[in-house]
TISE-253372 format. One record per atom (N, C-alpha, C): residue in three letters; z, x, y. Coordinates in steps of 0.1 Angstrom, whole numbers, plus 5000, padded with zeros to 4 digits. Atoms other than C-alpha are relative to their C-alpha. Last residue first. Layout:
N
ALAZXY/...
//
This chain:
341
UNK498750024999/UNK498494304388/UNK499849844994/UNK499049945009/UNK494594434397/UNK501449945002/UNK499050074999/UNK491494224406/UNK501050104994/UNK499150005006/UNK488194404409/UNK501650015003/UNK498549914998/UNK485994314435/UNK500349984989/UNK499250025009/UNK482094214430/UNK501150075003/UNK498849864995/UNK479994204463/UNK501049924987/UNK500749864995/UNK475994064464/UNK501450074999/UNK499049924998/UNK476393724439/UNK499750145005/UNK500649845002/UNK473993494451/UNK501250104996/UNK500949924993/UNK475493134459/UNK499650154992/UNK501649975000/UNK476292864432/UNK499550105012/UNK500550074986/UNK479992754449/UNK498050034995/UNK499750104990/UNK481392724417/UNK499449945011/UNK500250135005/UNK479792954392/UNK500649865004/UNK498850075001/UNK478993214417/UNK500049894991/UNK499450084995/UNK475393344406/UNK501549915003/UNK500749974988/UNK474093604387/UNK500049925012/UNK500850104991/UNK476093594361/UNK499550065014/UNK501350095007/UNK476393814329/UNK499849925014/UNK501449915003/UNK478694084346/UNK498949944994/UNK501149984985/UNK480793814359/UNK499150135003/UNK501350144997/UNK481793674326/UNK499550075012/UNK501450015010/UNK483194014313/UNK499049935003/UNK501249894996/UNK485394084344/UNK498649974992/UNK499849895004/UNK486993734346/UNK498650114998/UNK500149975011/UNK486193514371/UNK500950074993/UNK499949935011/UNK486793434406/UNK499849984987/UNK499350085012/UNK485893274439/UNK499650104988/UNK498550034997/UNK486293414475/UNK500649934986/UNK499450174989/UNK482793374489/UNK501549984997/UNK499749994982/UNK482393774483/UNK500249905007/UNK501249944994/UNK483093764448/UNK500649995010/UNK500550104985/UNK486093834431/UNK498750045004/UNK501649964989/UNK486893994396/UNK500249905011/UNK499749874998/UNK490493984373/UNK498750035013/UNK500649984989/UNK490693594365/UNK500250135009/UNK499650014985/UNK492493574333/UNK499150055010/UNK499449854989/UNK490793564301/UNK500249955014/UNK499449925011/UNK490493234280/UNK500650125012/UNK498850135001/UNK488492904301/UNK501350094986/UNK499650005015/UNK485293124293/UNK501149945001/UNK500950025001/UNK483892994330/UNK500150014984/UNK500450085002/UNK486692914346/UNK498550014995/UNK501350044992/UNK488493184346/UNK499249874993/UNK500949965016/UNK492393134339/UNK498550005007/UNK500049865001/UNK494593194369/UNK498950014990/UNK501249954989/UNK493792814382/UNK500250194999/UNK501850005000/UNK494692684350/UNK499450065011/UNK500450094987/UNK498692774358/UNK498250004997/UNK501149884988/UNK500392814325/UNK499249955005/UNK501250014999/UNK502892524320/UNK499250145004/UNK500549965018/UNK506592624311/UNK498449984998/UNK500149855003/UNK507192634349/UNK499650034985/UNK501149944997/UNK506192294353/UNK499850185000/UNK499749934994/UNK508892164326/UNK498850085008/UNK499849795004/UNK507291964310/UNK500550065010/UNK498749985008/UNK506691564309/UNK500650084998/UNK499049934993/UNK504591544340/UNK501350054994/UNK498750094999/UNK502291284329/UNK501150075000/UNK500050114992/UNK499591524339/UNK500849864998/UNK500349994981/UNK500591854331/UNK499349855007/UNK498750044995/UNK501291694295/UNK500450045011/UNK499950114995/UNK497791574289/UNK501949985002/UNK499850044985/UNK496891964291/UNK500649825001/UNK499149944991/UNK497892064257/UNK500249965017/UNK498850124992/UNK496591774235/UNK500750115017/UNK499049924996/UNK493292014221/UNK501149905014/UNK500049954987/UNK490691764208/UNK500950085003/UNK500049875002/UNK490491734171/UNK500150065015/UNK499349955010/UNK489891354167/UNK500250135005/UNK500949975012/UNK488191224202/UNK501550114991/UNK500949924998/UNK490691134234/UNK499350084980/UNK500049844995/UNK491990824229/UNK499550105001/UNK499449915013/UNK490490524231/UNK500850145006/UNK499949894999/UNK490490244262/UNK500450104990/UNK499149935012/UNK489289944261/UNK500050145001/UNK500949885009/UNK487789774293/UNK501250024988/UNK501150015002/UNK488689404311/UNK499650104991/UNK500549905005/UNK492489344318/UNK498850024996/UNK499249885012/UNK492989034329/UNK499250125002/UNK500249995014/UNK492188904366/UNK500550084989/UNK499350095009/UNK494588864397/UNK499349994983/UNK501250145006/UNK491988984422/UNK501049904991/UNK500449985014/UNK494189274438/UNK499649864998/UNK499350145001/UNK493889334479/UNK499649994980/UNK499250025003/UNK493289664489/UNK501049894998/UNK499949884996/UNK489589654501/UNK501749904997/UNK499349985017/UNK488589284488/UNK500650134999/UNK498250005001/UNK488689134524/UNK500350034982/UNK499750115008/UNK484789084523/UNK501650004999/UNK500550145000/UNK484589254555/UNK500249904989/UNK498950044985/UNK486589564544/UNK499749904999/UNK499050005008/UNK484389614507/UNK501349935013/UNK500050145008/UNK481389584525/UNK501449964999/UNK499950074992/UNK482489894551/UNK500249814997/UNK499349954993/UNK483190104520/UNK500249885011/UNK499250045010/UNK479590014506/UNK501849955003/UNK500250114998/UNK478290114542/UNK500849914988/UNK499650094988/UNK480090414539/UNK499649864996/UNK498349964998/UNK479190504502/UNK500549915013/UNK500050174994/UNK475390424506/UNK501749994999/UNK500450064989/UNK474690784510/UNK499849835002/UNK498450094998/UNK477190904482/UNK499349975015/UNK499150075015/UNK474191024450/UNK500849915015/UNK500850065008/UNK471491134478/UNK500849904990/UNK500350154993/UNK473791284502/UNK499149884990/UNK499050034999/UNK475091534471/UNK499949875013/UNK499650115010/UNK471691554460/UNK501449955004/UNK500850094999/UNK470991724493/UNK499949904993/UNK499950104992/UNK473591894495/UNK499449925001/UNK498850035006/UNK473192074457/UNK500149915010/UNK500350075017/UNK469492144466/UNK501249914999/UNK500550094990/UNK470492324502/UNK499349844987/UNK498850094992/UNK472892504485/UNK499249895006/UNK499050075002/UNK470092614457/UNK501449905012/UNK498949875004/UNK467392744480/UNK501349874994/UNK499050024991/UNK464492464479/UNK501350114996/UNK500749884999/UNK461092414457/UNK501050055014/UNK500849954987/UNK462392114445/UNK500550155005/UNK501549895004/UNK463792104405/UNK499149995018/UNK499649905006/UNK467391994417/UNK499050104995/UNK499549984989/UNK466491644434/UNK500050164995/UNK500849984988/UNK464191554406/UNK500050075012/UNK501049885003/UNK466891644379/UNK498849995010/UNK499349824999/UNK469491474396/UNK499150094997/UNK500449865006/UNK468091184402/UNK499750055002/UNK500549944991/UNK470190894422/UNK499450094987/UNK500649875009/UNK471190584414/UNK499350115004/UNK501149874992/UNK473190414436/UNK499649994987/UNK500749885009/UNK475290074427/UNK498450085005/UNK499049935008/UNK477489814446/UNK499850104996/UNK500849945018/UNK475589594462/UNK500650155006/UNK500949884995/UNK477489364479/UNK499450064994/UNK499350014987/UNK479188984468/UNK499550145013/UNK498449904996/UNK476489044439/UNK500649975014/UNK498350035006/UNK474388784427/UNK500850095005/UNK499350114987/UNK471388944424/UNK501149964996/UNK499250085009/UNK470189324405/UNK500749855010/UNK500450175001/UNK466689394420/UNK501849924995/UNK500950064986/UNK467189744441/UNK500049824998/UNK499850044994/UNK469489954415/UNK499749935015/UNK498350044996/UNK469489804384/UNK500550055018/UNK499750145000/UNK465789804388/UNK501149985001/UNK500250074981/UNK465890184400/UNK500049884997/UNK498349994995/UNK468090214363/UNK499349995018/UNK499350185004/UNK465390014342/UNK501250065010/UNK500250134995/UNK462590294356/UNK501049885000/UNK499450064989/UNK464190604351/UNK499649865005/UNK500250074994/UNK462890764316/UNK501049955008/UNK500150105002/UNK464391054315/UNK499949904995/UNK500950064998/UNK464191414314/UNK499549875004/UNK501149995011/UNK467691494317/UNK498549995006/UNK500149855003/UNK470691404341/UNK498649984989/UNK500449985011/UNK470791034359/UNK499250175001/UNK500449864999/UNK473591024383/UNK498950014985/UNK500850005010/UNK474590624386/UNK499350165000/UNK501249884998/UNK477090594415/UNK499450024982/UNK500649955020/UNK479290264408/UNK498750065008/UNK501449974999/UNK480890164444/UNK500050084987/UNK500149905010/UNK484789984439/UNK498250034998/UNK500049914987/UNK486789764460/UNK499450154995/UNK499549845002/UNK486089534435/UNK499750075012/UNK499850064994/UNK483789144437/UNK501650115000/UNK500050024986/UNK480989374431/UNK501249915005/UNK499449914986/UNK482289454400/UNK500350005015/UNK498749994999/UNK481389154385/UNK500750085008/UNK500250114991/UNK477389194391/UNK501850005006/UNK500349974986/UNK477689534376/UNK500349915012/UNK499049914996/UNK479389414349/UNK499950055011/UNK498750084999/UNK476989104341/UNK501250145003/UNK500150074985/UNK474289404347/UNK500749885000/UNK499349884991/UNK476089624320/UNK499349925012/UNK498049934999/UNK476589374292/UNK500050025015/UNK499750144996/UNK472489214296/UNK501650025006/UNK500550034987/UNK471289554294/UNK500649925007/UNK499649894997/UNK473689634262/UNK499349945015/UNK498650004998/UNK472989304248/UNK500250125010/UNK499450005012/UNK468889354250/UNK501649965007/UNK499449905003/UNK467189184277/UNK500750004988/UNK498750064993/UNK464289004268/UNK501150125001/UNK500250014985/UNK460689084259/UNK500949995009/UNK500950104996/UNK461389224224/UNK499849955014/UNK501350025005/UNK462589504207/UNK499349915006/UNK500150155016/UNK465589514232/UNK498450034997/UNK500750184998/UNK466489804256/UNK499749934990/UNK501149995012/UNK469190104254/UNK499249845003/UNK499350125010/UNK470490114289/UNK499349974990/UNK499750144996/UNK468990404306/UNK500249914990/UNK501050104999/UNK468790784301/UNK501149885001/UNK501149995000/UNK470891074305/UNK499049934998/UNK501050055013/UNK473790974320/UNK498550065000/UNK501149915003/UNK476491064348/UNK499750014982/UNK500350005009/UNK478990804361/UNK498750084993/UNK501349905000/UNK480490854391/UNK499750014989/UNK500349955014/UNK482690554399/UNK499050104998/UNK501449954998/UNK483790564436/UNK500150054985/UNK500749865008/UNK487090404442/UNK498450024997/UNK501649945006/UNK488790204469/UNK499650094997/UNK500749914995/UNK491890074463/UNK499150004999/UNK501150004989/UNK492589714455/UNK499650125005/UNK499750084991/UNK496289734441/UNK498549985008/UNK499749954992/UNK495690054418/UNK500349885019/UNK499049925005/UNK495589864385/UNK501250105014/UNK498850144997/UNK493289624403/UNK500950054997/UNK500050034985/UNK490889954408/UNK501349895005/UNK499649884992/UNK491890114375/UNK500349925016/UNK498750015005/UNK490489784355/UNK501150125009/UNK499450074992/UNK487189754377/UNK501549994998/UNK499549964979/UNK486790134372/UNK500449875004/UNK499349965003/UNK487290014328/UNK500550055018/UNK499350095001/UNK484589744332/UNK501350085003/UNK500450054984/UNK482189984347/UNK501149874999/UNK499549914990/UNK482790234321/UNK500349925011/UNK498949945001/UNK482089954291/UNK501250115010/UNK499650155000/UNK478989784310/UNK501650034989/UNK499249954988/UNK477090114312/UNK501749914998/UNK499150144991/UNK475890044275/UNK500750075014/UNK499249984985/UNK474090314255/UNK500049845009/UNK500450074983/UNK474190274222/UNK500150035010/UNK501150124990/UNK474690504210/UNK500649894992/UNK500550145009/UNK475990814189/UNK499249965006/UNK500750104989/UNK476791194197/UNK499349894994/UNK501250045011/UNK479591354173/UNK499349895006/UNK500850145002/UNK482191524196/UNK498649964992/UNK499250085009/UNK484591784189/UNK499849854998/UNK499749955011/UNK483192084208/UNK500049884988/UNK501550055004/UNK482191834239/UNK499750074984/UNK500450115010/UNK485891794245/UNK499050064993/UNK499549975012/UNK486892174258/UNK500049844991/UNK500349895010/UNK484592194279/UNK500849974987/UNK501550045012/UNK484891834289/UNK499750104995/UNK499850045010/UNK488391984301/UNK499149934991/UNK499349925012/UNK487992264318/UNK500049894993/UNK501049895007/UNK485392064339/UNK500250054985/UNK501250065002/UNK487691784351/UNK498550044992/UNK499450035012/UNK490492064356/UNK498749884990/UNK499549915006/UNK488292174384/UNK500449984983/UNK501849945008/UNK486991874395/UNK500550084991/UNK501149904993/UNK491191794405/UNK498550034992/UNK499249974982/UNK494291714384/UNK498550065007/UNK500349835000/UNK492491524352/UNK500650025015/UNK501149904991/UNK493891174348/UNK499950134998/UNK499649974988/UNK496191024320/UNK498650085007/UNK500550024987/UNK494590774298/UNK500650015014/UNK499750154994/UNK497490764270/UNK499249975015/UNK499750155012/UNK495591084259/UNK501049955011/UNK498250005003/UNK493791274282/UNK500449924994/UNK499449895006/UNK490091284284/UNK500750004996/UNK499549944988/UNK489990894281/UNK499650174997/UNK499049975006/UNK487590724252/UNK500750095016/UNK500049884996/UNK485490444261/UNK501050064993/UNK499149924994/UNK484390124246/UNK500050125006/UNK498750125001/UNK482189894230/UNK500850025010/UNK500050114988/UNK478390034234/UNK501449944998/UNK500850094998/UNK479890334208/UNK499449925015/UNK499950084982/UNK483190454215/UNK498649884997/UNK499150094999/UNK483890654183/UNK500349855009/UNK500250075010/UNK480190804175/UNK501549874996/UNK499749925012/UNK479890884211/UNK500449914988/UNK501349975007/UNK478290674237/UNK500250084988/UNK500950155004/UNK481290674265/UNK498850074988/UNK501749945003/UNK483290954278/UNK499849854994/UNK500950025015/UNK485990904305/UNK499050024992/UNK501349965000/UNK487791074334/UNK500149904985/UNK500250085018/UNK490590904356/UNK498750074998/UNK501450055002/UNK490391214388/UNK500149924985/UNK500450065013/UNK493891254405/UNK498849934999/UNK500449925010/UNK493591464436/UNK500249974987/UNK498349945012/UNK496491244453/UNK499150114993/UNK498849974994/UNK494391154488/UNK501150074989/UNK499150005010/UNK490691214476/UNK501650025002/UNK499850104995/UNK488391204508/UNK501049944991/UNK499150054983/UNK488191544512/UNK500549934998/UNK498549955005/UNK487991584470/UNK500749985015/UNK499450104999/UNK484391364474/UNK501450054999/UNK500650074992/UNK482191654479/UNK501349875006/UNK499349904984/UNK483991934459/UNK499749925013/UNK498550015002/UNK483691654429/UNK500350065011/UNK499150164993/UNK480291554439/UNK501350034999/UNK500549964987/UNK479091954434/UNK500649855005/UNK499449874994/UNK480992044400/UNK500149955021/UNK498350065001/UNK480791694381/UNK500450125014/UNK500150124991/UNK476891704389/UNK501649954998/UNK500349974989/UNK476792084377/UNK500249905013/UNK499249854992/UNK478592084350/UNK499749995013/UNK498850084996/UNK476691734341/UNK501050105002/UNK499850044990/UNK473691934344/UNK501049915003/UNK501250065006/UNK474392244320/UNK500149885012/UNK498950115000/UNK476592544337/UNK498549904995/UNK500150124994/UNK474792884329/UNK500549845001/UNK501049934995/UNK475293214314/UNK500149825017/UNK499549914994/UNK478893124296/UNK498850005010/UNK500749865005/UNK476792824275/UNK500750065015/UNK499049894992/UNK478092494271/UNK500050134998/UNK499849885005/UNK475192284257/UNK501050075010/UNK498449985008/UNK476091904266/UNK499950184997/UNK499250014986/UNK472291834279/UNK501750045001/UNK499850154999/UNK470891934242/UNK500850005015/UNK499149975003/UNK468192254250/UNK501049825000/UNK500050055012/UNK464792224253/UNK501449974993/UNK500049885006/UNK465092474283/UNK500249934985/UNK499049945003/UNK466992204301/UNK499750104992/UNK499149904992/UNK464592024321/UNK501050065001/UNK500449964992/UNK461691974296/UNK501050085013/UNK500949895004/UNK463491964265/UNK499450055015/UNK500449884994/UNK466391824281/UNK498850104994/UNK499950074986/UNK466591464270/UNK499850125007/UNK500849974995/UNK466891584234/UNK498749955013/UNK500249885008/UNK470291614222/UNK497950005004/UNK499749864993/UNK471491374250/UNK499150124991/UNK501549954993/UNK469591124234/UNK500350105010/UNK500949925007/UNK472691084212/UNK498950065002/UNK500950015013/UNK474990964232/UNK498850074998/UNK500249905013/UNK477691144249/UNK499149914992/UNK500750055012/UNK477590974284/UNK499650114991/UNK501149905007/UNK480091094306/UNK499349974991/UNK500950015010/UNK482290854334/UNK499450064991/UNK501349904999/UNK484191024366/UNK499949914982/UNK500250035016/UNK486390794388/UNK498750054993/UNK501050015009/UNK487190914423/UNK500149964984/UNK499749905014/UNK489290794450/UNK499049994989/UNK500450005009/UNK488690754484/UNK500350024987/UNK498749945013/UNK490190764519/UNK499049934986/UNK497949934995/UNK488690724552/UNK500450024990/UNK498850005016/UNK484790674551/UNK500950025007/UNK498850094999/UNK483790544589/UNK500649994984/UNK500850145005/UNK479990674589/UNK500849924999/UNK500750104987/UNK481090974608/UNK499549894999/UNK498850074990/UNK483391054578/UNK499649985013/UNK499550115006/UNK480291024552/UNK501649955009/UNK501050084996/UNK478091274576/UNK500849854993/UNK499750034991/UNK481091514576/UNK499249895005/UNK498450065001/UNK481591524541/UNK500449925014/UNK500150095010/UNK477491594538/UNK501649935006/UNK501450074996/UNK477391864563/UNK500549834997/UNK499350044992/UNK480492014546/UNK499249905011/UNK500050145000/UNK478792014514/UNK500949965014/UNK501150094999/UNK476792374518/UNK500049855002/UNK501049985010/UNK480292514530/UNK498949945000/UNK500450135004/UNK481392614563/UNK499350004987/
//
């Protein structure tokens, strides 16, 4: 059993049944110093072999959470806040806004954005949250679960009022609600958190309410053995899920489509990005001519996977002489095998 099975099983005794996820990433600018205190000073985005940073970690532990409930394992991912996107828009990983197959791929592949990005702002929710309502009617009313993970809150106005950006993303939030569709709010970094528990306790108007917030760095710094850490944030981010879920029935908005236009904009993925994977997912290749991502290790995303631990997940040899920790499941590493053929 793993640390999130707990968890998977507390959200299918609560009457989840089927799910799909949508993953969000905020690249602005106060990423670059939002981790001094709980990143080793470092910018939240650093991709470092040793250790995963915290949107590694909050893509890694909700993705293996919510993949039960995930019937196709297509994950839409977006970034937001960068110097192309701005408060306007988003940009897809994949170009023509194809999905990632799985967390997994979802990982591999902000690795290989975050190289190629130039961090801006504004920060605006209120472009991501328009793009899950666009997916959701796109998908006939399914129900999805946006996970959107940030390091601070909606840029605010010099003056007593809300700014645009505040104003954007709670008219979006509000909207949503009338979506078969819960907006999880995962704030990474140092902070400040105050305007994002107002978004989620006072926002009115809504058909349900719609939006978590949960913090990640709070949850993650107690004095607690990692698995027990990672589940615990993992109830924390998807414990109004059900009931959400159950809204969505009642109001009769659960796979029924609204009839509205199109609502977000969607870029492509940043100048210089590497195109290779967005043709494993519109399928245009011969799948044999694809090499298989799950041989490659996921941690330099280069050498093939030659070591195992003892929970059953692999590396290459190099990286798993520097870690001290599975980089998937996070437990202890006590038994290294070597892989031959």
């Amino acid at each position: 059993m793993t640390c999130f099975q707990p968890v998977t099983d507390a959200l299918r005794g609560a009457g989840l049944e089927s799910s799909n996820l949508i993953v969000g990433i905020d690249f602005t600018k106060s990423n670059e110093w939002t981790g001094r205190q709980s990143f080793n000073g470092q910018s939240l985005h650093t991709i470092s072999n040793i250790r995963p940073n915290p949107y590694e970690q909050s893509i890694e532990i909700l993705g293996r959470t919510m993949s039960a409930f995930d019937d196709d394992n297509l994950i839409p991912c977006f970034g937001f806040g960068d110097a192309t996107t701005g408060d306007h828009s988003v940009f897809s990983f994949h170009a023509n806004g194809q999905p990632c197959h799985g967390f997994e791929e979802v990982l591999t592949r902000y690795k290989e954005i975050v190289p190629h990005l130039h961090l801006s702002g504004p920060t605006s929710f209120a472009p991501i949250i328009k793009v899950g309502m666009d997916i959701v009617e796109q998908s006939g009313g399914q129900y999805h679960v946006l996970l959107i993970i940030a390091d601070g809150q909606v840029t605010h106005s010099v003056n007593s009022g809300l700014s645009p950006q505040e104003q954007g993303t709670i008219d979006a939030i509000v909207e949503a609600s009338g979506y078969a569709l819960s907006i999880v709010l995962v704030g990474v970094g140092d902070g400040p958190w105050d305007t994002m528990k107002q978004f989620d306790d006072r926002i009115p108007h809504r058909m349900f309410d719609n939006f978590q917030f949960v913090n990640f760095t709070n949850l993650m710094t107690k004095n607690l053995p990692p698995p027990q850490k990672e589940a615990a944030f993992a109830l924390a981010a998807l414990m109004e899920i059900p009931s959400q879920y159950k809204a969505a029935i009642e109001l009769g908005i659960l796979n029924q489509k609204t009839g509205r236009e199109t609502k977000g904009h969607v870029c492509q993925p940043p100048h210089g990005v590497p195109n290779r994977s967005s043709s494993v997912a519109s399928g245009t290749m011969d799948e044999r001519s694809i090499p298989d991502a799950s041989d490659v290790c996921p941690v330099c995303l280069q050498e093939p996977k030659n070591m195992a631990f003892q929970c059953g997940h692999k590396t290459c040899r190099e990286c798993a002489s520097q870690l001290q920790r599975c980089p998937i499941c996070r437990i202890q590493i006590t038994t290294r095998l070597r892989l031959f053929g």
